[in-house]
TORTIFI-425956 format. One line per field, with one value per residue (C-alpha): residue number from 1; x, y, z; chain. Coordinates in steps of 0.02 Angstrom, whole numbers. Layout:
<recs>
seq (NUM_...)
east (X_...)
north (Y_...)
up (Z_...)
mol (A_...)
</recs>
This chain:
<recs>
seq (1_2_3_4_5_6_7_8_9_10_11_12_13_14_15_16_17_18_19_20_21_22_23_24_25_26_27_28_29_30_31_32_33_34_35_36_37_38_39_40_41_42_43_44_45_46_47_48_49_50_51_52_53_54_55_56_57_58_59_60_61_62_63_64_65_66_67_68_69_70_71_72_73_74_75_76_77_78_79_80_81_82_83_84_85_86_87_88_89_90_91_92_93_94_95_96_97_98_99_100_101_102_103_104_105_106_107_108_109_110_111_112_113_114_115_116_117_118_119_120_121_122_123_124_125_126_127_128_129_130_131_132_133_134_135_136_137_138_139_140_141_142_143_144_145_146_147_148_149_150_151_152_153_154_155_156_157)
east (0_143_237_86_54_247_229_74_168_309_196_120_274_330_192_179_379_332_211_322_478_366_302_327_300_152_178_176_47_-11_-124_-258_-156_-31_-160_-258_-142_-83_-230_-320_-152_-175_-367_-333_-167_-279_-429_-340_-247_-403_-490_-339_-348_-539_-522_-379_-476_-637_-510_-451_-290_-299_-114_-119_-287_-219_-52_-115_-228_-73_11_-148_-167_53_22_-122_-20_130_16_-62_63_107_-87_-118_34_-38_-215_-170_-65_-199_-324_-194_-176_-388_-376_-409_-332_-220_-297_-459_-394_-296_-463_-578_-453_-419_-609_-640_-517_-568_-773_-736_-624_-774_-902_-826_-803_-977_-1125_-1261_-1347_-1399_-1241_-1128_-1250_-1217_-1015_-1037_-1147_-1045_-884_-969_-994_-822_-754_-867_-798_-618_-662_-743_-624_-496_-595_-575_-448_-298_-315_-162_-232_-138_-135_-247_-368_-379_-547_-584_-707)
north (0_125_55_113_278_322_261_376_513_486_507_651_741_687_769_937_973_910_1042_1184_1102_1107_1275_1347_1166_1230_1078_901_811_781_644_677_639_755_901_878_853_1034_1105_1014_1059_1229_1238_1206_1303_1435_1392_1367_1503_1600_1548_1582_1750_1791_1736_1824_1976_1956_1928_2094_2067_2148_2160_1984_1961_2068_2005_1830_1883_1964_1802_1720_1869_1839_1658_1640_1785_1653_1524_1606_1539_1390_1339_1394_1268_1131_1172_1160_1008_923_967_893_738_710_753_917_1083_1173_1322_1283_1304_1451_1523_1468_1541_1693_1719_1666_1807_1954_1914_1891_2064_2138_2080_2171_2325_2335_2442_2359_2219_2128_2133_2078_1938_1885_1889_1785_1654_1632_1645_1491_1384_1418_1349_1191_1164_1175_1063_909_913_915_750_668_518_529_496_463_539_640_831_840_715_837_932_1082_1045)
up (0_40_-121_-222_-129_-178_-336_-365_-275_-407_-544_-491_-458_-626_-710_-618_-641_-845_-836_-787_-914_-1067_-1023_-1203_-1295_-1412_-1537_-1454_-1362_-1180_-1121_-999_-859_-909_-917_-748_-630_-664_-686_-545_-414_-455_-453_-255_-235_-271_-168_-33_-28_-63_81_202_126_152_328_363_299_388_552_508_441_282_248_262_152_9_-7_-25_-143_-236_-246_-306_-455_-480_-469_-610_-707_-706_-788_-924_-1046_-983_-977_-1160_-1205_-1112_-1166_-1368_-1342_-1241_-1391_-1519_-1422_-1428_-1628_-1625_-1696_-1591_-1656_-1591_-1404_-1429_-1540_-1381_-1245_-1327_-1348_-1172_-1110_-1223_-1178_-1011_-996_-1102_-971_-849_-944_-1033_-937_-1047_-960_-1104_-1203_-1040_-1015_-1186_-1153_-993_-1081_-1248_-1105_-1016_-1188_-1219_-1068_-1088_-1246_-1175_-1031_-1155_-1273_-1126_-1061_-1242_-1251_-1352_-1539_-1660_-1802_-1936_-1957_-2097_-2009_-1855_-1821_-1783_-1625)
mol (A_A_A_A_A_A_A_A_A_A_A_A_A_A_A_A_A_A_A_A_A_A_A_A_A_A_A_A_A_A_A_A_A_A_A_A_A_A_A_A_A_A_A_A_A_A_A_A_A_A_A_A_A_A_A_A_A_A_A_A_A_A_A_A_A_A_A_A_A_A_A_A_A_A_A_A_A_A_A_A_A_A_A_A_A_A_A_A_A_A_A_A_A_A_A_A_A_A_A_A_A_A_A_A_A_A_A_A_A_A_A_A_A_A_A_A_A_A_A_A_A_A_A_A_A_A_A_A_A_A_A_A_A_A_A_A_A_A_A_A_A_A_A_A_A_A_A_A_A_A_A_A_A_A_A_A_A)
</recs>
């Protein structure tokens, strides 16, 4: 039981420092494994480093609430890329385009800055859903398994 617990360990490790390695690696593949342990470790780096923020702030420690809420914003800046390379090699490796993720990200990022800058209800509404179906559509395609299909055989979604 320990064996397999270290092996796992091992594995993990593996992938999270191949995540950080390959940082600029727009044109190979990753397998599923390969794309959620990152993204899942840092879904709850951030949450829980979020929460010890918010609670240090409603304690009243707001030094302590904003600079942890400073490493959070330096912490997600310090993805961006890295993400977007994982993202389009995770879409190559479940035959799709690389383009496709980088089209659906950069969409997702524009809409969403829009949304926050628009004063029209109706039209920031329309951001946030089209936002949402983007991020779906990253997330299933992300949940695809790998294909070995050749470039011209790739799809778009």
């Amino acid at each position: 039981d320990c064996l397999l617990s270290r092996g796992l360990g091992d594995v993990y490790k593996r992938q999270y420092k191949d995540f950080w390695k390959r940082y600029v690696d727009f044109t190979n593949k990753s397998n599923r494994q390969e794309f959620w342990i990152p993204v899942l470790t840092h879904i709850i780096i951030i949450f829980v480093v979020a929460i010890i923020g918010m609670v240090a702030f409603i304690a009243g420690s707001f030094v302590i609430g904003a600079v942890l809420s400073a490493v959070v914003g330096i912490f997600a800046l310090a993805n961006i890329i890295p993400m977007i390379a994982l993202t389009m090699r995770r879409f190559y490796d479940a035959g799709r385009k690389r383009m496709t993720a980088l089209i659906l990200i950069i969409l997702s990022l524009v809409l969403d800055v829009s949304f926050d800058i628009v004063q029209v209800n109706g039209v920031a509404i329309f951001f946030n859903i089209v936002t949402f179906i983007c991020t779906i559509i990253l997330i299933v395609i992300a949940l695809l398994p790998s294909k070995q299909l050749a470039e011209d055989e790739l799809k778009w979604l």
